[in-house]
N, C-alpha and C positions, 0 to 999 in steps of 0.2 A: 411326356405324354404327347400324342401324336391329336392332332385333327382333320376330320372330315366335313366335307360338306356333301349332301345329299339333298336329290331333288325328291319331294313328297307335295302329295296333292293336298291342298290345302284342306279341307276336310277331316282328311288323315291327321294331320298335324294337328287339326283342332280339335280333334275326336284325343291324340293322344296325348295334348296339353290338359286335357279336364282328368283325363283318366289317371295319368300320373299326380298331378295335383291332391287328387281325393285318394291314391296310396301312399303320403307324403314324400314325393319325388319329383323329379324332373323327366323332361322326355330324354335330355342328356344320359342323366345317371341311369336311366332303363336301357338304354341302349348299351351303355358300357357295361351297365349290369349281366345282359343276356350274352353280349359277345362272348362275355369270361364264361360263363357257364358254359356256351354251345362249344369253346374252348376245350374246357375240364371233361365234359361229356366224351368231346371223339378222340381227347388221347387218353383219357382210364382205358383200361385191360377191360374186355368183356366178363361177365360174369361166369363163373365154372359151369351153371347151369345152364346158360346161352351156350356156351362151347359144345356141353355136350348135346344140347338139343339141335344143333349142325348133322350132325350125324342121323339125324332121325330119318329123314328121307334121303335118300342112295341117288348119287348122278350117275348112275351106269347099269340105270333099266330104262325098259321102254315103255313110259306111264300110258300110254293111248293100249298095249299091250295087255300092259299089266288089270288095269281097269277094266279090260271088255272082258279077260278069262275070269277077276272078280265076280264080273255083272253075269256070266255064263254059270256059276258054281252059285251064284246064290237063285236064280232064274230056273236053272236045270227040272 
């Protein structure tokens, strides 16, 4: 296992010694805690649903276009 050192303003540090303390941990283990997640998070597969909701809006119009002939049809 690897270590770091990082500079935090004191403050921080003592706002996140009390706060970890009272969820029974450390500032250490929340840190290594969050790293593994933010980890696990950006290499999972997107969800099927997310995939498909890419496709919802079209990158090969021209929304300032598209919007004013909207605003014209519903105004008319």
């Amino acid at each position: 296992m690897s270590t770091i050192t990082i500079p935090i303003p004191d403050e921080d540090l003592r706002f996140l010694e009390s706060w970890t303390r009272d969820q029974g941990t450390t500032v250490e283990e929340f840190f290594t805690r969050e790293a593994s997640n933010l980890r696990r998070q950006l290499q999972a597969p997107l969800h099927p649903a997310v995939i498909r909701a890419t496709e919802v809006i079209r990158g090969d119009i021209d929304e300032k276009k598209e919007y004013l002939d909207y605003m014209e049809r519903q105004h008319a």
